[in-house]
MIVO-799120 format. One line per 10 residues: number of its first residue (from 1); their letters; for each residue x, z, y of N, C-alpha, C, O. Coordinates in Angstrom, 3 decimals. Atoms other than C-alpha are relative to their C-alpha. Example, Ala and Ser with C-alpha at 12.3 -4.5 7.8 and 13.67 -1.06 7.14 Angstrom:
% residues 2
1> as> 0.890 0.000 -1.190 12.300 7.800 -4.500 0.900 0.000 1.200 1.936 0.665 1.181 | -0.820 -0.060 -1.190 13.670 7.140 -1.060 -0.770 0.730 1.090 -0.261 0.899 2.198
END
This chain:
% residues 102
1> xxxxxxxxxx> 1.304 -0.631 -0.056 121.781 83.293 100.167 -0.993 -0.829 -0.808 -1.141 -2.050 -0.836 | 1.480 0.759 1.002 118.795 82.479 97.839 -0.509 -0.855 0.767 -0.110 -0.546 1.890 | 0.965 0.849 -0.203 116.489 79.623 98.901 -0.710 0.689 0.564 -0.669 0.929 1.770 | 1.411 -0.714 -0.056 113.303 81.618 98.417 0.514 1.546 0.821 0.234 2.591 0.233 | -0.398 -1.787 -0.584 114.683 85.002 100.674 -0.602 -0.500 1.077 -1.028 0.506 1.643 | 0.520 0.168 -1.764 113.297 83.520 104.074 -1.354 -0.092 -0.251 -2.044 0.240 0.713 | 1.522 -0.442 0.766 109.822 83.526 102.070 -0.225 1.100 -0.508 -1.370 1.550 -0.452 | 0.230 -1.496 0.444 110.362 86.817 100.513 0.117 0.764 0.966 -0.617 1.750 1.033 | -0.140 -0.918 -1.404 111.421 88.276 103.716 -1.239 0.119 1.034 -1.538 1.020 1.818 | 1.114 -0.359 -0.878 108.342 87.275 105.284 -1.149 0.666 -0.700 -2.112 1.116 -0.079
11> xxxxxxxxxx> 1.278 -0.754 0.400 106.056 88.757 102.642 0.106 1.192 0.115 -0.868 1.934 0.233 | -0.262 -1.297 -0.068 108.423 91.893 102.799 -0.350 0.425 1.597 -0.707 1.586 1.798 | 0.088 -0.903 -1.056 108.087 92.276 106.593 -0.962 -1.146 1.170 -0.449 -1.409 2.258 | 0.758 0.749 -0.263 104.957 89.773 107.643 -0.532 0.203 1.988 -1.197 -0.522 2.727 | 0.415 -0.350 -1.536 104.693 91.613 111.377 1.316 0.087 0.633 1.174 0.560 1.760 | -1.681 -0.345 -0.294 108.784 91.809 112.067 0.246 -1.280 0.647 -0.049 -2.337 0.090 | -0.573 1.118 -1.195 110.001 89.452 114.778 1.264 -0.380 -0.955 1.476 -1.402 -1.608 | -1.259 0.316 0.990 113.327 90.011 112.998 0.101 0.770 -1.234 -0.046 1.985 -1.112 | 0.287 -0.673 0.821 113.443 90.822 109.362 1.536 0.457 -0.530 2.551 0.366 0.161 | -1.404 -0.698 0.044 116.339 92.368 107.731 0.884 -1.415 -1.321 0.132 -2.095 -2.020
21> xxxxxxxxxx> -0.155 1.052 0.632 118.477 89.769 105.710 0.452 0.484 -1.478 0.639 1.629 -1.889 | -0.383 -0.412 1.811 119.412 89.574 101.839 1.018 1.162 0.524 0.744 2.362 0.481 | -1.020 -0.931 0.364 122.500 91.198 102.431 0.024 1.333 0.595 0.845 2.120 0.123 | 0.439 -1.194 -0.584 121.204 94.186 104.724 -0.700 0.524 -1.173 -0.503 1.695 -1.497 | 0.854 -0.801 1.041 118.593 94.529 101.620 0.701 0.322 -1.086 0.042 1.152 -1.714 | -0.593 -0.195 0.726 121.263 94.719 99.071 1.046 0.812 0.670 1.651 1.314 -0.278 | -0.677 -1.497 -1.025 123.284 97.250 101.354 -0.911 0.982 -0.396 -0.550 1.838 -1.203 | 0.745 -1.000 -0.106 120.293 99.224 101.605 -0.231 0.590 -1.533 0.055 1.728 -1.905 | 0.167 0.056 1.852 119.504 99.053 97.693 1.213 0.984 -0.297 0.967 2.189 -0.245 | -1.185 0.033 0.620 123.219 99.578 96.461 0.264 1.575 0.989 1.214 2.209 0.531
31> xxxxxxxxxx> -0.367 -0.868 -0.600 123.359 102.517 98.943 -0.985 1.349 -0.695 -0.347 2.372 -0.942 | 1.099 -0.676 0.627 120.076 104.552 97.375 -0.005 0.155 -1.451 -0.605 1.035 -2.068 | 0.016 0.091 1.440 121.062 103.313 93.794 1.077 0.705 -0.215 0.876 1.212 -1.319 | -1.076 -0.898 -0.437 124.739 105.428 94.579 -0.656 1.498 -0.048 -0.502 2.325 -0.946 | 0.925 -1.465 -0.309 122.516 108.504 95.833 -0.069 0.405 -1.197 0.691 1.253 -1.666 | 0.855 -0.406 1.493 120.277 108.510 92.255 1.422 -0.219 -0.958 1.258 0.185 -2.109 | -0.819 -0.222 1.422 123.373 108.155 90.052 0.889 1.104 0.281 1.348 1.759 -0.655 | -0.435 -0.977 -0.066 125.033 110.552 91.817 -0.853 1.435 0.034 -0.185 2.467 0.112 | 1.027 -1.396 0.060 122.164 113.449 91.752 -1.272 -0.032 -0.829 -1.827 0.983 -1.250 | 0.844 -0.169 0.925 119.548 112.099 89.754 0.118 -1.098 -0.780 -0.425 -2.045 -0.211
41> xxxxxxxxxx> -0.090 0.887 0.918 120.277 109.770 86.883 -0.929 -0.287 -0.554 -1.123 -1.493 -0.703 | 1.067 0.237 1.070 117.432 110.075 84.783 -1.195 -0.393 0.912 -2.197 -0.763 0.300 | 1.149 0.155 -1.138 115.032 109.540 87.915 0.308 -1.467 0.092 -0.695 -2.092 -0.252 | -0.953 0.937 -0.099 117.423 106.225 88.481 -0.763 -0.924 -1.071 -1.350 -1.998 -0.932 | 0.496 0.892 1.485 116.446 105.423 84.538 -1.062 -0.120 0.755 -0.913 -1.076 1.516 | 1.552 0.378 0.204 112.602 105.575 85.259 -0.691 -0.995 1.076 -1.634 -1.782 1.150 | 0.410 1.266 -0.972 112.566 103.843 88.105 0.115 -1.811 -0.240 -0.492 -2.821 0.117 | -0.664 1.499 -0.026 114.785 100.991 86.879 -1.569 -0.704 -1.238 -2.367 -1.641 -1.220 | 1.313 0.377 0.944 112.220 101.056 83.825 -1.572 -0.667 0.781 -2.209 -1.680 0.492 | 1.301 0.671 -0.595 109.083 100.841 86.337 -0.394 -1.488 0.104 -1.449 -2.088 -0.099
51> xxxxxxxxxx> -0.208 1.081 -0.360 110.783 97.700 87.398 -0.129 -0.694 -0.840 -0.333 -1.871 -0.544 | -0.177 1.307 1.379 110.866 95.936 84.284 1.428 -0.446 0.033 1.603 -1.664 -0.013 | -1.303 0.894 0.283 114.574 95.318 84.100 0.376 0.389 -1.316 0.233 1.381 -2.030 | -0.317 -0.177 1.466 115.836 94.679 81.238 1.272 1.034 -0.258 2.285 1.157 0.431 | -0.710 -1.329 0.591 117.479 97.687 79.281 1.648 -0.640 -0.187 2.640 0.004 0.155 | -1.577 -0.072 0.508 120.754 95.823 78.018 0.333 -0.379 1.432 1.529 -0.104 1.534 | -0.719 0.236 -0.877 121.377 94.715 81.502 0.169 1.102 0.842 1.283 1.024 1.361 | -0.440 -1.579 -0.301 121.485 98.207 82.943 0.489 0.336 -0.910 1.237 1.105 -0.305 | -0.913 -0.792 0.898 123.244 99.504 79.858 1.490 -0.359 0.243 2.457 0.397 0.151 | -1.193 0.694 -0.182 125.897 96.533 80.761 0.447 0.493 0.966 1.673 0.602 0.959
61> xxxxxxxxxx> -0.661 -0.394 -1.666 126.301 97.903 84.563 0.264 1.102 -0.307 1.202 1.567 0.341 | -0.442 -1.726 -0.138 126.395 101.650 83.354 1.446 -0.281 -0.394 2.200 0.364 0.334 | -1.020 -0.158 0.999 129.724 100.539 80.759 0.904 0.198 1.205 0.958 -0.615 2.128 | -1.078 -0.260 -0.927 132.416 102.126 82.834 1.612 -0.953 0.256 2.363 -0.795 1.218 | -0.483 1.123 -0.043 134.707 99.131 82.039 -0.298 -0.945 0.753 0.514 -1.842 0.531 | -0.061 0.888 -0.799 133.540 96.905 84.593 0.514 -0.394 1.256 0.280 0.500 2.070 | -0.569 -0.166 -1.115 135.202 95.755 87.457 -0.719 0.387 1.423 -0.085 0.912 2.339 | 0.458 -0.490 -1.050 132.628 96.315 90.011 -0.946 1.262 -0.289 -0.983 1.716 -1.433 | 0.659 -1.808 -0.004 130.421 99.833 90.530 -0.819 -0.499 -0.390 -1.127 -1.678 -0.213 | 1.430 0.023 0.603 127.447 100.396 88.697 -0.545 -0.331 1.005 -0.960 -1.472 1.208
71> xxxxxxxxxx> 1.048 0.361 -1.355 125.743 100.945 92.093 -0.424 -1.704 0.422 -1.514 -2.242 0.619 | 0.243 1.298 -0.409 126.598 97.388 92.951 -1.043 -1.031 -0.628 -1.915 -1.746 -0.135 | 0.754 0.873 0.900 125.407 95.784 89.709 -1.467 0.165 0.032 -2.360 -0.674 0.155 | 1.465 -0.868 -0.233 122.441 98.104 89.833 -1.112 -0.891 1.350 -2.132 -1.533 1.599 | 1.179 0.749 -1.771 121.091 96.951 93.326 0.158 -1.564 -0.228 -0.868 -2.204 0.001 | 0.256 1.505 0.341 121.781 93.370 92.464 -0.829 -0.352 -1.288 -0.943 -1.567 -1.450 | 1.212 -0.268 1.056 119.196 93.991 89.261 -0.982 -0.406 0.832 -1.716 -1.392 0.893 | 1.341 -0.712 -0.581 117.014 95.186 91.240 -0.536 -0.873 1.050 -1.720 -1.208 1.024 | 0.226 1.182 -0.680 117.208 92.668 94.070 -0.586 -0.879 -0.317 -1.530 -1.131 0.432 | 0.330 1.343 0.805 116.457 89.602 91.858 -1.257 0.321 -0.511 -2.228 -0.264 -0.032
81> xxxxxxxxxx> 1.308 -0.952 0.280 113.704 91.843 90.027 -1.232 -0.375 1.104 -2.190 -1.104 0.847 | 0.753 -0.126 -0.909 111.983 92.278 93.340 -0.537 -1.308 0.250 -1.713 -1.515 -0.046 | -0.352 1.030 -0.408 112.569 88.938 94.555 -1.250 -1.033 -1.277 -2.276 -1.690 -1.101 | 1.331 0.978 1.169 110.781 87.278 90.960 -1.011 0.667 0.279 -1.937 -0.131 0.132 | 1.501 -0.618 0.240 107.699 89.898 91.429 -0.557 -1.013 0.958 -1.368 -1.888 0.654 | 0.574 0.470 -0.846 107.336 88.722 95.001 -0.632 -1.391 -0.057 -1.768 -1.776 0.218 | 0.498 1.339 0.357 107.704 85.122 93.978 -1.228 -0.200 -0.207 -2.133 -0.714 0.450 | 1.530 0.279 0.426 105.064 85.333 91.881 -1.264 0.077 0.270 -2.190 -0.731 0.328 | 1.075 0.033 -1.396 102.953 87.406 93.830 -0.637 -0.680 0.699 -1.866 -0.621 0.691 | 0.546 0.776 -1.084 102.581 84.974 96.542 -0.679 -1.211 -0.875 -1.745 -1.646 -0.441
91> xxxxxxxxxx> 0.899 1.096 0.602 101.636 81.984 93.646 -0.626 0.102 -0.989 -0.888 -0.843 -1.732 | 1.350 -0.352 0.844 99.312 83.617 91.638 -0.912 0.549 0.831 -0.260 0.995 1.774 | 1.214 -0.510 -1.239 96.394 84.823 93.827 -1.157 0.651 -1.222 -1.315 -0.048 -2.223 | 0.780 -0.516 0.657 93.783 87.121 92.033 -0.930 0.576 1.256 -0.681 0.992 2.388 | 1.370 -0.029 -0.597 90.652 87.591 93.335 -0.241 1.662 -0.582 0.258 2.236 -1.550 | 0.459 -1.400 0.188 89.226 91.003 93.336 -1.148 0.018 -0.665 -1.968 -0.896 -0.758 | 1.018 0.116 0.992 87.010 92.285 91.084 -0.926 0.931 0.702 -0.487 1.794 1.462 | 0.823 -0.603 -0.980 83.703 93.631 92.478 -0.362 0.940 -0.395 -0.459 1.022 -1.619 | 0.172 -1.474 0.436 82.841 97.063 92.381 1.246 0.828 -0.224 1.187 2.048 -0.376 | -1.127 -0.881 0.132 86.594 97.933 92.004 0.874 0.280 0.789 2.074 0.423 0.559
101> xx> -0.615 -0.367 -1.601 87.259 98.718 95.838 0.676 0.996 -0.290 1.757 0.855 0.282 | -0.778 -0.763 -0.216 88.691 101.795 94.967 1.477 0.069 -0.155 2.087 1.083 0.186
END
């Protein structure tokens, strides 16, 4: 298990007595990323895009030559992804800008 997951876990679930662990969140992931390739692919693309992952490393998990499932590779993207936003998240702090409550 990552280091930094017992810190990401608490920013992901900050009121949770018990939070869910890496490998429940990469279950959950790898189970939803299955769903979208099986019924919506191109929904799948735009999302992965939202994320900022990089294009050749989803192009590498689609190549049907690999030994493990796209799904898998996919949700382990996406995991790590999450995981650096949060990082950062928590050690950059931005101050709000005034007048832009909405």
């Amino acid at each position: 298990m990552d280091e930094n997951f017992e810190i990401i876990s608490d920013l992901l679930n900050p009121d949770e007595k018990e939070s869910m662990t890496e490998a429940q969140w990469f279950d959950a992931i790898s189970e939803r990323v299955l769903w979208f390739l099986d019924n919506d692919k191109d929904m799948l693309l735009s999302f992965l895009y939202r994320l900022d992952i990089d294009e050749a490393k989803i192009n590498q998990a689609l190549m049907p030559f690999n030994e493990e499932p796209a799904h898998l590779i996919l949700a382990g993207l996406i995991l790590e992804r999450q995981k650096q936003r949060l990082l950062t998240k928590n050690k950059i702090k931005v101050t709000p800008i005034k007048g832009w409550e909405y």
